[in-house]
MARTORKE-613491 format. One record per residue: residue in one letter; z negated, x negated, y negated of N, C-alpha, C in turn. Coordinates in steps of 0.05 Angstrom, whole numbers, plus 5000, padded with zeros to 4 digits. Layout:
MARTORKE-613491
AZXYZXYZXY
...
//
This chain:
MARTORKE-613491
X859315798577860316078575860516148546
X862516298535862916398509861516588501
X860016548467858716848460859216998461
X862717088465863117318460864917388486
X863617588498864317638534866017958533
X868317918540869718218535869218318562
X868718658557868018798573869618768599
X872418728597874118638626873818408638
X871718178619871017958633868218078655
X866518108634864018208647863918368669
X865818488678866418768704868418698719
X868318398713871418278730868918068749
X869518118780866718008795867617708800
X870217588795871017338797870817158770
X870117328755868817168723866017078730
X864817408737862117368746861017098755
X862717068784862116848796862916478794
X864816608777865116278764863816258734
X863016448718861016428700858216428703
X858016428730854116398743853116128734
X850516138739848315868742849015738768
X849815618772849715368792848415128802
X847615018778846014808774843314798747
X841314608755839214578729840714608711
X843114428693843614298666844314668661
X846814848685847315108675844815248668
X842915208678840415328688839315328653
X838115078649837314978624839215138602
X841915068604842415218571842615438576
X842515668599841715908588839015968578
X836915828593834015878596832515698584
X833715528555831415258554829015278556
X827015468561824715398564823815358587
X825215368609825015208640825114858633
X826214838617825514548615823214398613
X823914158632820314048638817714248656
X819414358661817614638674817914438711
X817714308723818514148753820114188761
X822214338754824514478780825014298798
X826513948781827213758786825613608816
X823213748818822413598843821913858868
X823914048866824814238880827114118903
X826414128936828413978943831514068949
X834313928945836714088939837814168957
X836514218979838114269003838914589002
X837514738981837615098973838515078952
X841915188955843315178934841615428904
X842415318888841915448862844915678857
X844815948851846616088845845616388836
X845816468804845416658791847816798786
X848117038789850917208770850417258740
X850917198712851317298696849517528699
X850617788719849918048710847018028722
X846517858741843617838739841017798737
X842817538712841117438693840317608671
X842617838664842018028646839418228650
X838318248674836318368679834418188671
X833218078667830217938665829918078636
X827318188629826218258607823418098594
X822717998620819417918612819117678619
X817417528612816017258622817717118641
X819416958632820516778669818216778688
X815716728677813416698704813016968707
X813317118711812217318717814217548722
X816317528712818517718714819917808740
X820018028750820918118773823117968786
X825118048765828317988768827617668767
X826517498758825917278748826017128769
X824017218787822417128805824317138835
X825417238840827517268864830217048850
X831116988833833316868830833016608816
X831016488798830216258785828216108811
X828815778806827015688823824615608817
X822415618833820015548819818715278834
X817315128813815514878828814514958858
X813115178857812115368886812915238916
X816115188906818415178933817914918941
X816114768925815914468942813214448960
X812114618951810414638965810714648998
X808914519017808614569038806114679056
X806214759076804015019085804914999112
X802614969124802914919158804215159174
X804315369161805115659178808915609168
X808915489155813215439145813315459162
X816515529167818615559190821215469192
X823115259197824815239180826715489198
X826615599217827915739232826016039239
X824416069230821916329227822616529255
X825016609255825616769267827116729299
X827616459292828816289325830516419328
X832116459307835316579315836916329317
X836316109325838415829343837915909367
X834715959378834915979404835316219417
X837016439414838016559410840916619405
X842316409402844916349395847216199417
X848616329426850216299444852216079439
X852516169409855516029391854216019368
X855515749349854815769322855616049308
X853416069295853716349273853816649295
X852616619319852016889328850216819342
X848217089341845617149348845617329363
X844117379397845117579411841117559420
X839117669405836917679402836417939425
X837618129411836718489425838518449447
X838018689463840218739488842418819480
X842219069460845619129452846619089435
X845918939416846318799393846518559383
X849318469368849518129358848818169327
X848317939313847917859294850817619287
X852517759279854917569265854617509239
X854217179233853817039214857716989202
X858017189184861317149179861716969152
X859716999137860316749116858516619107
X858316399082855716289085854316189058
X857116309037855816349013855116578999
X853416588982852016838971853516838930
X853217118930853217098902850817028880
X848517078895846816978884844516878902
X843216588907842216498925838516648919
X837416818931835116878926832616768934
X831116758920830216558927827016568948
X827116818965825416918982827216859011
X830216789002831216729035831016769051
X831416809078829916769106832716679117
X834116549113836716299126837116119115
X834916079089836215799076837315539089
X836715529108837815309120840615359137
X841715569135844615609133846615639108
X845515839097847215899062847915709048
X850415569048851815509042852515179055
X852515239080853815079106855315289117
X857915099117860015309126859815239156
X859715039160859015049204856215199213
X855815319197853415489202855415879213
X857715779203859116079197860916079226
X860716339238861416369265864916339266
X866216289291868316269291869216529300
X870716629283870616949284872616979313
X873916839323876116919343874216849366
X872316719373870016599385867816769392
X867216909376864617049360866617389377
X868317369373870217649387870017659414
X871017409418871917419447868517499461
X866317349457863917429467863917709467
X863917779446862318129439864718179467
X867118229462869318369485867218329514
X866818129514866417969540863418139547
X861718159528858518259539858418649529
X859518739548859319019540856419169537
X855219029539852519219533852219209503
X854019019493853219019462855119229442
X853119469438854719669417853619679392
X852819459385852519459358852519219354
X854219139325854618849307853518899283
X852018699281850718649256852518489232
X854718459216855918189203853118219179
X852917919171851017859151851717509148
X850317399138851017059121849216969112
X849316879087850916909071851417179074
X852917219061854417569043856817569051
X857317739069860317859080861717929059
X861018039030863018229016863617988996
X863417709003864517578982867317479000
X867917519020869417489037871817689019
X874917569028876317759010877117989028
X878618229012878318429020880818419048
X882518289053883818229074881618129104
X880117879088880017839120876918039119
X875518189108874018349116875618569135
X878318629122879518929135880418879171
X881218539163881618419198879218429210
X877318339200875118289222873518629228
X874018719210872719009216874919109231
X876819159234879919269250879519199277
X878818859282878318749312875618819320
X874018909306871518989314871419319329
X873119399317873219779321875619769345
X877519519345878819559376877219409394
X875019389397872919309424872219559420
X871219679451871019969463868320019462
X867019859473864219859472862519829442
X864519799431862619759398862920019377
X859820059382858720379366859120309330
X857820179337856220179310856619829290
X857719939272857519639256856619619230
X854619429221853319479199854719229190
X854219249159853618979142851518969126
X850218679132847418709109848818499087
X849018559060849418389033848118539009
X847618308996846118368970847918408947
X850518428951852518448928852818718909
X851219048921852019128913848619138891
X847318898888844618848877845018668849
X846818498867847218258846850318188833
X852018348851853918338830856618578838
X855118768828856119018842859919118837
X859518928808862719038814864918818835
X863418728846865918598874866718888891
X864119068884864719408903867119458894
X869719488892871219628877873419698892
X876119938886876620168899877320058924
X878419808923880319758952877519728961
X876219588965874119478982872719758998
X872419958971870120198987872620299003
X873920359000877220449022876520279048
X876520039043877119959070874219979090
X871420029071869419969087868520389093
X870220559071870920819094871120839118
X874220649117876420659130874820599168
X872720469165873020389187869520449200
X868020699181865720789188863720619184
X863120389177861620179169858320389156
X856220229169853620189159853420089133
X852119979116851919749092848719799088
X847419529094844719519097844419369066
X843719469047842719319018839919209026
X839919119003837119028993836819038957
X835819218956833819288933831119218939
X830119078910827519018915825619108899
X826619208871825719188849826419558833
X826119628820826819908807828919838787
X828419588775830019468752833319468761
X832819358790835819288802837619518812
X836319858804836720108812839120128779
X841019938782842120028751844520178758
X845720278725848020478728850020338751
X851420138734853320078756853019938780
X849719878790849519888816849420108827
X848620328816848520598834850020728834
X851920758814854920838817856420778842
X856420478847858520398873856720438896
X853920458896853020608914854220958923
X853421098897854421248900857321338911
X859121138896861821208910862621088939
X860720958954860220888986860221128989
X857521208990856721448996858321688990
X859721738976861521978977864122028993
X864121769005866321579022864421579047
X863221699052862021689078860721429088
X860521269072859220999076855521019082
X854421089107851821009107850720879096
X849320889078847520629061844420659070
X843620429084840420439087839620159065
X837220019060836519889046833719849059
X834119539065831619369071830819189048
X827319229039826119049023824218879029
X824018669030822318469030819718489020
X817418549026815518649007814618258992
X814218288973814117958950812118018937
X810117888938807817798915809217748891
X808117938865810317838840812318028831
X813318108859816118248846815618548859
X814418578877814218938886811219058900
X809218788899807418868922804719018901
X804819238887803619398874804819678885
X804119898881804420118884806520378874
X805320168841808220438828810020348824
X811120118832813519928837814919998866
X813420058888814820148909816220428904
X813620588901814620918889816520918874
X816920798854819620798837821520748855
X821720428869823220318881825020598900
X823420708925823620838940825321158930
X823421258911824121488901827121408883
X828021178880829721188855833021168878
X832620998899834321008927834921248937
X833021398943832921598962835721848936
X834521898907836221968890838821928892
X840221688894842221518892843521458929
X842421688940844121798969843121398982
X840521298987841221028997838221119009
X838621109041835921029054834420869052
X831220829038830120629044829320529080
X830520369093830420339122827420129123
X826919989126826119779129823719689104
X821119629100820019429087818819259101
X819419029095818718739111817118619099
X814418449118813018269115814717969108
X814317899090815417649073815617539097
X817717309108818417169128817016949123
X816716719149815316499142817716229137
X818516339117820716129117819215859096
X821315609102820015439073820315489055
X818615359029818215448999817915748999
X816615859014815916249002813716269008
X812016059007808316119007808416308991
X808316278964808316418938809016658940
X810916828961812317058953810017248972
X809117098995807317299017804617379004
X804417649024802517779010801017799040
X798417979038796517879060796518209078
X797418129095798618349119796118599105
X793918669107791718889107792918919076
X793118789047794118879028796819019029
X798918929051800918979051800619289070
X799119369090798219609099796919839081
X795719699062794519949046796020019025
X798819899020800619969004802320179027
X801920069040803920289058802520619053
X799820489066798220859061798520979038
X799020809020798920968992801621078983
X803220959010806321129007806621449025
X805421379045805221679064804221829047
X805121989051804822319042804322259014
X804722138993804122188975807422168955
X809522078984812622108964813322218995
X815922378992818022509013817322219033
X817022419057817422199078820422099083
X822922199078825922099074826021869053
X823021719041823521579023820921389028
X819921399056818021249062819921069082
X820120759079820720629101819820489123
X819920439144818920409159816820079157
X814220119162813819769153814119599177
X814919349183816119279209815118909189
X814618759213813818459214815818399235
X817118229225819718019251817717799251
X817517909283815117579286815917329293
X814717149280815916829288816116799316
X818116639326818816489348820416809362
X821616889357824117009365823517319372
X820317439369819617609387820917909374
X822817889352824318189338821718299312
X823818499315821718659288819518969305
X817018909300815419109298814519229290
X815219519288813419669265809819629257
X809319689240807619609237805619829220
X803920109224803020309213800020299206
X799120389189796320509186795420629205
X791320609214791220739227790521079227
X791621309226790221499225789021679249
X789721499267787921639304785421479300
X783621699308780321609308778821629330
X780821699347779921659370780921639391
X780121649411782621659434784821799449
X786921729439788421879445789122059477
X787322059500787722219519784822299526
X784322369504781622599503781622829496
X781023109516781423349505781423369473
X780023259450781523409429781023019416
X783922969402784322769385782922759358
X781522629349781122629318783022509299
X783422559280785122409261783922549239
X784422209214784722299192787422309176
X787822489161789922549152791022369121
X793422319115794322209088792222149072
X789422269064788722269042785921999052
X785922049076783821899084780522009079
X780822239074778022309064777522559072
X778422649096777122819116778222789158
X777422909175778022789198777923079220
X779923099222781823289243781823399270
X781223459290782123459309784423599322
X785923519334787923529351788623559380
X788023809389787923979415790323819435
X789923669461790823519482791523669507
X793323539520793323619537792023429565
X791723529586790923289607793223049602
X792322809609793922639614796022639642
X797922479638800222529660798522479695
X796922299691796122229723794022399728
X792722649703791122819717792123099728
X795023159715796423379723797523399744
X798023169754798823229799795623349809
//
């Protein structure tokens, strides 16, 4: 890549992506001091892929750096650990057709592409991203949804739908909105995180155009930048729903005033925090999980102490196919169908009661 990067290269998202990290040797001359560091006995089956713009984020320590740590690979990933998963979530068994997942009752999971702009390195599909027979046959993947009307809601996700070009996004969303039964259609991609100007005017037009969800992932406060929150913003002024699911990661967010920022800086920038997730048990992410009771008392320290419109919900997708469960603090202290309930409240340091009514089988 050349020293000298003109501003229409840098904001042009097809430079971006052919000026990324791809490989060690790219890896090495941006970063020589990864050298000799093990990468090399990292196994290659998880493609390597950085954007330029966010590599420009890292400020601190490769070992230790937020941004660092989600997109560089570490020795960590060779590691193995009896709880791995190579499939965590049994979305094969679950799968009707390659690249769709029909898990919930009214809901599919369409796998529409299968490369990312930037491969992260907390995954939970690595063993699809970037296998294209992993990617659903969209005329295939149609005819089902038509065919099972209980399903009113499509999930597209990948790999990253918005690297898809802006044509066959506008077809596959077009054929999706003429099935009758279909409410609701989200997309989950990390593009408007890692390489936000692919957002640009045609694209937010067409994902107006057709009432679209867009599930981000922010993980970090760092990745809350101007021109990511700009094309957030101009979703959102476009009527574009934006919610945002984060991965909670040892390293990169599982402290306190890192979520609060996180949360409070979304909620600003018109983007729901929806979702914070227990690290998946995927391979190579020993390193990123944190320990469920640590990961609960970060939650408490989010209730009431930021807008609940900026508290998200904490939820564990449990292995072997069973979905996502929320997952809360406890503040009932007692039983809940006893003339008066106890609770303690947000602060944890006093205890309530709460006036009941009979239970349902004592009121006949």
């Amino acid at each position: 890549m050349s020293n000298t990067i003109l501003p229409t290269q840098w904001n042009d998202y097809k430079w971006q992506l052919a000026n990324g990290v791809h490989n060690l040797k790219q890896l090495y001359a941006r970063l020589p001091e990864l050298k000799n560091t093990g990468l090399e006995a990292i196994p290659g089956s998880f493609p390597l892929g950085i954007t330029p713009y966010y590599l420009s984020l890292i400020e601190g320590d490769l070992a230790t750096d937020p941004i660092a740590l989600q997109c560089i690979p570490s020795p960590l990933e060779a590691e193995e650990h009896e709880e791995d998963c190579v499939d965590p979530l049994h979305e094969e068994d679950y799968s009707p057709m390659p690249g769709l997942t029909h898990r919930y009752p009214d809901r599919v999971l369409l796998l529409a592409n299968s490369t990312c702009a930037m491969y992260c390195r907390h995954c939970t599909r690595k063993r699809k991203v970037g296998d294209s027979h992993a990617v659903a046959l969209i005329h295939k993947a149609l005819d089902y949804i038509k065919a099972h009307t209980e399903v009113s809601d499509v999930v597209i996700s990948g790999g990253d739908p918005l690297l898809l070009t802006n044509r066959v996004i506008d077809d596959l969303l077009s054929k999706l909105r003429d099935i009758p039964h279909v409410e609701t259609i989200r997309i989950g991609s990390r593009v408007p995180v890692t390489l936000p100007m692919r957002v640009n005017y045609e694209l937010i037009n067409i994902l107006a155009r057709y009432d679209i969800i867009l599930c981000t992932q922010f993980n970090h406060p760092r990745e809350l930048t101007d021109v990511a929150m700009g094309v957030c913003r101009s979703l959102a002024n476009r009527g574009v729903m934006l919610l945002n699911q984060t991965p909670l990661l040892k390293g990169v967010n599982d402290d306190l005033a890192t979520l609060k920022a996180l949360f409070k800086g979304l909620i600003k920038n018109k983007i729901r925090p929806h979702y914070l997730f227990q690290c998946d048990l995927n391979e190579g992410t020993y390193h990123f999980r944190t320990n469920l009771g640590d990961s609960l008392d970060l939650v408490e320290g989010l209730i009431g102490h930021i807008s609940s419109i900026a508290v998200p919900t904490f939820s564990v997708d449990l292995v072997g196919g069973g979905g996502k469960v929320p997952v809360l603090p406890t503040y009932m202290a007692g039983d809940p169908r006893r003339p008066y309930v106890k609770f303690h409240n947000y602060e944890m340091t006093r205890t309530y009661e709460f006036p009941n009514v009979p239970p349902r089988e004592l009121e006949s």
